[in-house]
N, C-alpha and C positions, 0 to 999 in steps of 0.2 A: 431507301432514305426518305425520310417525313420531308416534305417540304413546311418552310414557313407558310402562316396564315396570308393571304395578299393585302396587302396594304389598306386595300377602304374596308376588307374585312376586321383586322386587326383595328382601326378606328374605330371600328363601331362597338368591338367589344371592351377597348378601353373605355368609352363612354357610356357603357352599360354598366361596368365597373365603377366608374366615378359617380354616378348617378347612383349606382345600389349603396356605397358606401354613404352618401349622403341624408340617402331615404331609411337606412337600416338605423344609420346613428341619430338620426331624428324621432321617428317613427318608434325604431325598435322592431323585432321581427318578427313579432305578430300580428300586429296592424299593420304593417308594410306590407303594400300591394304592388303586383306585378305592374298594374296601372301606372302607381305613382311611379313607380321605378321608370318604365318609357316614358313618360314626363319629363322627370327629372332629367334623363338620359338624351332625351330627342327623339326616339326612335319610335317603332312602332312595339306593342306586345310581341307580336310574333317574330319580328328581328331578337328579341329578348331569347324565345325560346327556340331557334334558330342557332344559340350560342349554346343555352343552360335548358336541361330537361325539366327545373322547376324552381320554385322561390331556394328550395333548402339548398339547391347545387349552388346556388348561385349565391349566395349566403357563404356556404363552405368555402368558395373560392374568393372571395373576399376579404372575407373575415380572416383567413388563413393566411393569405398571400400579404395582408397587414401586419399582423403578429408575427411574421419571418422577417417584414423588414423592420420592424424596431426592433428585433432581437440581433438583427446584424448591426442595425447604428450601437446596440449598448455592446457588443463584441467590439465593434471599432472604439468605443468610449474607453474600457474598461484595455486596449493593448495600447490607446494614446496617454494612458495616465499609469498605467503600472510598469510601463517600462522606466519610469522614473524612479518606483520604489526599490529601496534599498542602497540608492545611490548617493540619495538626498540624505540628509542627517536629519533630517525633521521632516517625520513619518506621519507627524501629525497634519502638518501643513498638505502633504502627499494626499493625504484623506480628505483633510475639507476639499482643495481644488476636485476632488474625484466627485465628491458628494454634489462640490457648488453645479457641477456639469450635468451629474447623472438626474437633479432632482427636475432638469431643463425639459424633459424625454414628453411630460406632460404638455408643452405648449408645441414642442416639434411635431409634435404627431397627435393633433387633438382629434384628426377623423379616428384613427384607431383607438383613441379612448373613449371617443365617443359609444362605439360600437362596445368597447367594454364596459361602460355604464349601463349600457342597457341588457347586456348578460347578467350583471349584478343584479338587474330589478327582475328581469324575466329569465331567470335561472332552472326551473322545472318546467318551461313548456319550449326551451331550447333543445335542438337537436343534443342529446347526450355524446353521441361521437365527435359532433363538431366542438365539444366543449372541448372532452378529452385531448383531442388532439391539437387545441389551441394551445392548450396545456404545455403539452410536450411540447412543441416550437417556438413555445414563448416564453413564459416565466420562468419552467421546469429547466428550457436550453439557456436561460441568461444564467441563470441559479449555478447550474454543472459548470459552465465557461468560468463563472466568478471561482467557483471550488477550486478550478486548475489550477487558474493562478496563486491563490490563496496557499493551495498546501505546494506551489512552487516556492512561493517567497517563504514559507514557516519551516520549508528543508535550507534556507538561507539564512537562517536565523532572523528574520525580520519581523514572523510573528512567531508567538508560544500557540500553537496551534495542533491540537492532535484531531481532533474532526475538521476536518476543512466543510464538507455539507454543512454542517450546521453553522461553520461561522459566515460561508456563506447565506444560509437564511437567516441570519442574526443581522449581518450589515444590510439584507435587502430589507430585511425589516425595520431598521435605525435611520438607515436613510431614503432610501426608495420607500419604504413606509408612508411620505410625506403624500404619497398618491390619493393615499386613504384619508388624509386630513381635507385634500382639496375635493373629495370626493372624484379622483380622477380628473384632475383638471375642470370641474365644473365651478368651483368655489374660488376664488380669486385670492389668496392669501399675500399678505403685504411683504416686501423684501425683506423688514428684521423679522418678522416671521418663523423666513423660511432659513433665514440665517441661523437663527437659534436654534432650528429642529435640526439643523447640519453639523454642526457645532457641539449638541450634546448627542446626537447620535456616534460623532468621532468619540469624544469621550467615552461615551459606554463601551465602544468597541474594542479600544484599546484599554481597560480596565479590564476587559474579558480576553483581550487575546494581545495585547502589547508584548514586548520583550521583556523577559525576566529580566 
């Protein structure tokens, strides 16, 4: 049996954690130095690698451990808001509250998009594996979760749906889309705004996959 990490151990590698996440989304991960990171963190370098064999591990485990937990707040999003659909007679209404919620994901979690800003800008001198598999546990897993539901409700007749994938990446595009207006939460977009991008994103959606 593994024992847990001990207690002052496990502090120190939270704050090595909070501190890379700080320095990675500031910085970006190629001018982020081990240095700034114990700075930022408190600790010494070598408590650093003490934890993690090098910037990229420790990067991986950040970065990673970030994108699993916003893909769990939009799995909790998406089963606090769809268990309503189909119940409600106004599917449309069903959809903006989901949109007004889902477009929120940007200010909840601005370290993790922090860090996703700076994959955007520094995309080919990122670790390739650690993108990949950002990938998978993050957008690719909100994306399959939304599908489920999607071709759950359109076997209920709620939506005309024969590809769920794709109306899935049709709605994360119509409304979660709104990421790429704010540049990921960097851009500050005003509330009619972002009302309007919710608003005609529901319309599209159900022009494309409403009830016959």
């Amino acid at each position: 049996m593994v024992k847990p990490p001990r207690k002052g151990l496990l502090e120190k590698r939270q704050a090595i954690e909070r501190g890379a996440r700080t320095v990675f989304g500031r910085e970006g991960y190629t001018r982020a130095s081990v240095d700034a990171i114990a700075a930022e963190a408190g600790v010494s370098t070598r408590t650093i690698y003490n934890h993690f064999t090098d910037k990229e591990e420790l990067f991986r485990a950040v970065f990673l451990e970030s994108a699993a937990s916003v893909t769990a707040a939009s799995t909790d999003l998406f089963e606090r808001h769809f268990r309503h659909f189909g119940r409600s007679a106004d599917i449309e209404a069903d959809l903006l509250a989901l949109g007004r919620e889902w477009i929120c994901q940007n200010s909840k979690h601005p370290e993790h998009f922090a860090l996703v800003r700076q994959i955007i800008t520094e995309g080919p001198r990122m670790p390739a594996d650690v993108i990949e598999e950002w990938q998978r546990v993050g957008p690719r897993a909100v994306r399959a979760d939304l599908a489920d539901r999607l071709r759950v409700l359109a076997a209920q007749g709620v939506f005309d749906i024969d590809d769920a994938d794709a109306a899935a990446r049709h709605l994360s595009l119509l409304i979660g889309g709104i990421t790429l207006e704010s540049f990921f939460g960097a851009v500050r977009l005003g509330a009619a705004e972002v009302e309007t991008f919710v608003a005609s994103g529901v319309w599209a959606f159900l022009k494309l996959y409403g009830p016959s």
